[in-house]
C-alpha positions as CSV (number, residue, x, y, z in Angstrom):
1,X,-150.5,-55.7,171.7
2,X,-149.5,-52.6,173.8
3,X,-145.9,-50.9,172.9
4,X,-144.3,-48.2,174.9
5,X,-142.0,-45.5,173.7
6,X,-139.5,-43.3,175.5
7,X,-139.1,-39.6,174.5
8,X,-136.6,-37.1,175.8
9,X,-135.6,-33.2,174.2
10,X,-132.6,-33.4,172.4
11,X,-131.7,-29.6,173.7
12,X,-129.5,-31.0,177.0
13,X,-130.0,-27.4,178.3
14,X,-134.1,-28.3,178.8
15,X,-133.5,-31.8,180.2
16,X,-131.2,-30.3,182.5
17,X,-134.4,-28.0,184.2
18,X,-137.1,-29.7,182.7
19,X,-138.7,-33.1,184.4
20,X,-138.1,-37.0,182.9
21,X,-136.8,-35.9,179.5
22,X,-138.2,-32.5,179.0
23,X,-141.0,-33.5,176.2
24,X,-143.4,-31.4,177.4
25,X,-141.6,-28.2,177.4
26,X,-139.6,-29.2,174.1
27,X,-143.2,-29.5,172.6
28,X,-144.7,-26.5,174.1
29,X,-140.9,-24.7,172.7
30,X,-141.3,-26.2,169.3
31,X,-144.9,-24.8,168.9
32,X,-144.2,-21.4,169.9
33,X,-140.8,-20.8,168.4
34,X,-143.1,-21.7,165.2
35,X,-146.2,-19.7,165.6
36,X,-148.5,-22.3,165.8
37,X,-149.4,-21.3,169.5
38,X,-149.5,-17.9,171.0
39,X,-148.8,-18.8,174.5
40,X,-149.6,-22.1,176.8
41,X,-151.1,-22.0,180.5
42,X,-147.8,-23.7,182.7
43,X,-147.7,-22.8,186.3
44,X,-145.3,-20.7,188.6
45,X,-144.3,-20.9,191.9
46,X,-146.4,-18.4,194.2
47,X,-144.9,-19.5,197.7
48,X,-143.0,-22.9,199.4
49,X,-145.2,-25.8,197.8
50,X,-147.4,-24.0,196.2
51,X,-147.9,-22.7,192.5
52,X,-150.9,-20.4,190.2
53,X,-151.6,-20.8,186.6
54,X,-149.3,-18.9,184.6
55,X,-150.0,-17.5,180.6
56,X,-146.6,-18.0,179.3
57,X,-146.4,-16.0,176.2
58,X,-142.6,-16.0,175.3
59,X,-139.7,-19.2,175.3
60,X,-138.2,-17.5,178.5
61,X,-142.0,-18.1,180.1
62,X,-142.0,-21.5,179.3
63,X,-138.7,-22.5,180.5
64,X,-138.9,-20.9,184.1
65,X,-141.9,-22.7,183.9
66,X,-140.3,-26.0,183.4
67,X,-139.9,-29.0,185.9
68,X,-142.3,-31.1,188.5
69,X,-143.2,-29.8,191.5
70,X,-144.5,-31.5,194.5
71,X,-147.6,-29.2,195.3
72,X,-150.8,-27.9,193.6
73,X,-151.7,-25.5,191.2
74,X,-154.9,-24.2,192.5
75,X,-156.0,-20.3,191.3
């Protein structure tokens, strides 16, 4: 038997900038607003297309970080 679940962040203020529900980002969020992770490697934009690896080490971090982006994330 295979089941499926959907999953979206119940902050509307993450769905709103983050991509198809915002789990990731509300997990990442979650974590850090509890100390159980210092930081999380997201990316950034570095130029039309094209992103770099990112150390996001506050909430701030990881909500400009949040969204999909058509392009790579090559450093």
């Amino acid at each position: 038997m295979i089941a499926t679940t959907v999953a979206r962040a119940s902050d509307p203020a993450v769905r709103r900038s983050a991509t198809d529900g915002g789990v990731v980002t509300a997990l990442l969020l979650h974590l850090f607003e509890r100390g159980r992770i210092d930081g999380a490697i997201v990316t950034q934009p570095s130029a039309p297309y094209r992103r770099r690896p990112f150390l996001a080490t506050s909430t701030e971090d990881i909500k400009d970080a949040a969204g999909f982006f058509f392009d790579t994330a090559h450093g």
